[in-house]
C-alpha positions as CSV (number, residue, x, y, z in Angstrom):
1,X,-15.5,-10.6,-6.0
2,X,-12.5,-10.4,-3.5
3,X,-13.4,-14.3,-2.9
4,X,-13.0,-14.9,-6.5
5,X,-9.7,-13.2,-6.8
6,X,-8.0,-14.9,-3.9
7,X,-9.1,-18.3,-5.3
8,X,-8.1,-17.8,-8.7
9,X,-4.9,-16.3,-6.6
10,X,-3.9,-19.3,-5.0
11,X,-0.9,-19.3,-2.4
12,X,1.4,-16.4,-2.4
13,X,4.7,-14.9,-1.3
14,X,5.9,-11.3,-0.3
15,X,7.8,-9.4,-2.1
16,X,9.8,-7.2,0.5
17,X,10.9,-3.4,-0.9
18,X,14.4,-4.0,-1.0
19,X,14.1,-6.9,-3.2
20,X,12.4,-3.9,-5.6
21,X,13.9,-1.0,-4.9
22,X,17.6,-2.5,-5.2
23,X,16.9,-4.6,-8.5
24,X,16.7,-8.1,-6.7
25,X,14.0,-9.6,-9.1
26,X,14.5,-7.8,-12.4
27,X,14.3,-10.6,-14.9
28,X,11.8,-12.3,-16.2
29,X,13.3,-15.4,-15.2
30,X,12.9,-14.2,-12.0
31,X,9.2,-13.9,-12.2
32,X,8.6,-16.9,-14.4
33,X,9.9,-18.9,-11.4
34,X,7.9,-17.4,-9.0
35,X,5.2,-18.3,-11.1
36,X,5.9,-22.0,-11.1
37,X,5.0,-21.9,-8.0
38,X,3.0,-19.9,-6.4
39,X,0.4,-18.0,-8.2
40,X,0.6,-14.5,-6.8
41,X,2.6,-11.9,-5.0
42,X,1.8,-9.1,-2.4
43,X,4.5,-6.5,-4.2
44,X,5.5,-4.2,-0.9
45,X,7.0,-0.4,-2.0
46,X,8.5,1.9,0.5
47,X,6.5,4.9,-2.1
48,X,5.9,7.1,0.9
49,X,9.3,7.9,1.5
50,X,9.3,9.9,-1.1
51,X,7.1,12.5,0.5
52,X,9.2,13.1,3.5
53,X,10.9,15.5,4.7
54,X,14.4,14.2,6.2
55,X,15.5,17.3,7.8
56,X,13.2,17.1,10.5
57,X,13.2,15.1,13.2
58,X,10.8,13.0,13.5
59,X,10.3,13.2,9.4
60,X,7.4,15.0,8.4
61,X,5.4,15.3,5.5
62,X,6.5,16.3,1.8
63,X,9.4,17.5,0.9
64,X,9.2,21.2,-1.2
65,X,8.8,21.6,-5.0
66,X,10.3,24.6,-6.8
67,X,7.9,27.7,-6.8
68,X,5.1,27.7,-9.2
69,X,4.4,24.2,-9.0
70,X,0.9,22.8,-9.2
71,X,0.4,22.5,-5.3
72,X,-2.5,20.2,-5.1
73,X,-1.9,17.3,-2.9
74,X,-2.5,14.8,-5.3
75,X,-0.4,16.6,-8.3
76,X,2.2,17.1,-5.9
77,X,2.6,13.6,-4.3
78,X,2.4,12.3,-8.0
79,X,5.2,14.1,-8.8
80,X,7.4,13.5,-5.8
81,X,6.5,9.7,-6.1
82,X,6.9,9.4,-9.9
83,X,10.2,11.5,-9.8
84,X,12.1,8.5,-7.5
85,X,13.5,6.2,-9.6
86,X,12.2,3.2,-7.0
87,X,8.5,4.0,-8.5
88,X,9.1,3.0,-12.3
89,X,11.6,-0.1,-10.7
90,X,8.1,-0.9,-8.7
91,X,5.6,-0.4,-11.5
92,X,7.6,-2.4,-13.6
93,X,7.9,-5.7,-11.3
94,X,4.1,-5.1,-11.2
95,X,3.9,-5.2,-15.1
96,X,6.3,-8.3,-15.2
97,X,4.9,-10.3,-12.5
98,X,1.3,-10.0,-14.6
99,X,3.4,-10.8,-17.8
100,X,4.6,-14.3,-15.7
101,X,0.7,-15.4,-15.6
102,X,1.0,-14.4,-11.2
103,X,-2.2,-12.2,-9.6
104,X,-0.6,-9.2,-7.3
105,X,-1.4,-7.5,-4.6
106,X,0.2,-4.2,-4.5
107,X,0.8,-2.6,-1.1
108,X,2.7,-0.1,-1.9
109,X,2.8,2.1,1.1
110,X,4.8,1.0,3.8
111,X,4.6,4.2,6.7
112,X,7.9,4.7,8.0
113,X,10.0,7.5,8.6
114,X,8.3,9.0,11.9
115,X,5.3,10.0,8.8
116,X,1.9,9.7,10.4
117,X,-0.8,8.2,8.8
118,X,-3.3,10.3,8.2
119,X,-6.5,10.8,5.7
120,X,-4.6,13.6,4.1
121,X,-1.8,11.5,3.5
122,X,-3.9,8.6,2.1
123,X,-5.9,10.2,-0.1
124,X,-3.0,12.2,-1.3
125,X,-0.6,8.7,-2.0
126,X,-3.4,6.6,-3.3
127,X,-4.5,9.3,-6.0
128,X,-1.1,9.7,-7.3
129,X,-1.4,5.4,-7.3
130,X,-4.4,5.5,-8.8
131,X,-3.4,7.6,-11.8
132,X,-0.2,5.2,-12.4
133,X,-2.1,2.0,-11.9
134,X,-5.0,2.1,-14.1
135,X,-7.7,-0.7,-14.9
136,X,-6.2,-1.0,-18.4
137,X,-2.8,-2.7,-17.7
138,X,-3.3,-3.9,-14.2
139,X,-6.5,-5.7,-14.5
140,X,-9.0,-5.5,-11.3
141,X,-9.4,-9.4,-12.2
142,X,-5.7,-9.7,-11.8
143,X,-4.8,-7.0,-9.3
144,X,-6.0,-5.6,-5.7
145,X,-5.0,-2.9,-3.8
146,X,-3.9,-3.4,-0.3
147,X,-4.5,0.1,1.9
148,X,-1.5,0.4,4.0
149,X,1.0,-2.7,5.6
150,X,0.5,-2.9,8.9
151,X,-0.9,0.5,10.3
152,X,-1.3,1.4,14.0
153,X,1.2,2.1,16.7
154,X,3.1,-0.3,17.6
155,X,7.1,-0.3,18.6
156,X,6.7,3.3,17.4
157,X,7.7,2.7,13.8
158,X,3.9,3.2,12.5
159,X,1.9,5.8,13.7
160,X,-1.7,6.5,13.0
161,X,-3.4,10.0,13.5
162,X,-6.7,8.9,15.7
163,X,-8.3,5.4,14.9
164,X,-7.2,3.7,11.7
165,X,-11.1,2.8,11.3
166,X,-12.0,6.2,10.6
167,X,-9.9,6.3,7.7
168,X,-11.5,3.2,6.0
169,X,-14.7,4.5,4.4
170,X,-12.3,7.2,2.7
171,X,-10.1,4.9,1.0
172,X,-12.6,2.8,0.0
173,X,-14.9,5.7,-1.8
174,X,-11.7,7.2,-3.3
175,X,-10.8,3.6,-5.0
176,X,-14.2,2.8,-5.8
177,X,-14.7,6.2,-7.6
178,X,-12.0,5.9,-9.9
179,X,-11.9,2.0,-10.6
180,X,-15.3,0.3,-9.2
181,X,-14.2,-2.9,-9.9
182,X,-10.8,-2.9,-8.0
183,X,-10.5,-5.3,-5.2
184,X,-9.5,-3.8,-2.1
185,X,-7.6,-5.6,1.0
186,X,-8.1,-3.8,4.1
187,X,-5.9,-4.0,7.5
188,X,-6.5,-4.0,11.1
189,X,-5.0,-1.9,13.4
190,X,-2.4,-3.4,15.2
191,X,0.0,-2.1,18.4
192,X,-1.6,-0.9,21.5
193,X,-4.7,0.6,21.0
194,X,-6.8,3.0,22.6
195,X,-10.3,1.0,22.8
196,X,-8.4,-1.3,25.2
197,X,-8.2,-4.5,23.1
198,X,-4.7,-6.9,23.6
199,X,-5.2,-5.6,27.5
200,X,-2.4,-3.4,27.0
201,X,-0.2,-5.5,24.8
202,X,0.5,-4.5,21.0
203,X,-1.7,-6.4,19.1
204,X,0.0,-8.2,16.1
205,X,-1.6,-8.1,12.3
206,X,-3.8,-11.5,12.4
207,X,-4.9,-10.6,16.0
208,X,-6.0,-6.8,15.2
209,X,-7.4,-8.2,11.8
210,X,-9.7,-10.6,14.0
211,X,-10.6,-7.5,16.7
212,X,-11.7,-5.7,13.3
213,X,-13.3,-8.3,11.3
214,X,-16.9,-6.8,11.7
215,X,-16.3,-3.4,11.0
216,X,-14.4,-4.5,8.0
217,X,-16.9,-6.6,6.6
218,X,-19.7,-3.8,7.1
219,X,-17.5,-1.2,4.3
């Protein structure tokens, strides 16, 4: 199935956050371009920085709803994520980009912020995903989900809690349960890692990608 989808896909480009979140590609001219060209884009979406908490430092996780708020995980980061305007501006280049005839791979969660990535925080960011992004009007046959951009810990700008391989399993029983058919694009770790692989350099994307590719292929 993810074979299928990539072929039909056909070459690419990357959408960067900024190019979303400050209105850079908001017309449909825009997209119907991109379209003549490639046929899909990987839409990237700083989403998780709307669950920090900026007056720490490093960041940490979620920042407070009033008292009496629903206070599960999920409800909350749905709420938190929905409320910044950058989600709707990033659902809707999602919708437009299907609208221009391009497949999309949306990798919305770009850890930043001193935020560690976690399975708390995963499960908690891709349910409030999941309940935006629905099978309906973004089409598994059309649309994949990409985990996380570049997890691990390298440069100190992405930090993991433990390996990122125990987190895959998770993700992909969470996805599966609520849309089965979704296909799902899964990362490597990257930066120095603690199982000793790069020989104590930082492992780039394609390189920890490669170091993984049988554990990935196993999920």
């Amino acid at each position: 199935m993810a074979a299928e989808f990539f072929v039909r896909a056909g070459p690419g480009i990357n959408i960067m956050a900024s190019n979303i979140r400050f209105g850079q590609l908001d017309s449909p001219g825009d997209w119907d371009g991109l379209a003549s060209r490639v046929g899909h884009v990987r839409l990237c979406g700083d989403m998780a920085a709307a669950l920090t908490n900026f007056s720490t430092c490093p960041a940490t996780r979620w920042q407070p709803l009033p008292p009496g708020t629903v206070s599960s995980s999920i409800a909350e980061a749905h709420a938190l994520m929905t409320a910044d305007p950058t989600f709707a501006l990033y659902k809707q280049a999602a919708a437009d980009a299907l609208s221009s005839g391009l497949s999309v791979v949306l990798d919305p969660l770009h850890v930043g912020f001193g935020l560690v990535l976690d399975a708390e925080l995963l499960a908690a960011f891709w349910g409030a995903v999941l309940l935006e992004f629905d099978e309906v009007a973004f089409p598994p046959a059309s649309v994949a989900f990409e985990m996380a951009n570049e997890p691990g810990n390298a440069w100190g700008r992405h930090r993991v809690r433990g390996r990122l391989s125990s987190l895959y399993r998770g993700w992909v029983e969470q996805v599966r349960r609520a849309q089965p058919s979704r296909v799902l694009v899964l990362p490597g770790e990257l930066g120095f890692r603690c199982d000793g692989l790069g020989g104590g350099h930082s492992l780039s994307s394609s390189a920890a990608l490669l170091a993984d590719a049988a554990q990935l292929s196993s999920l």
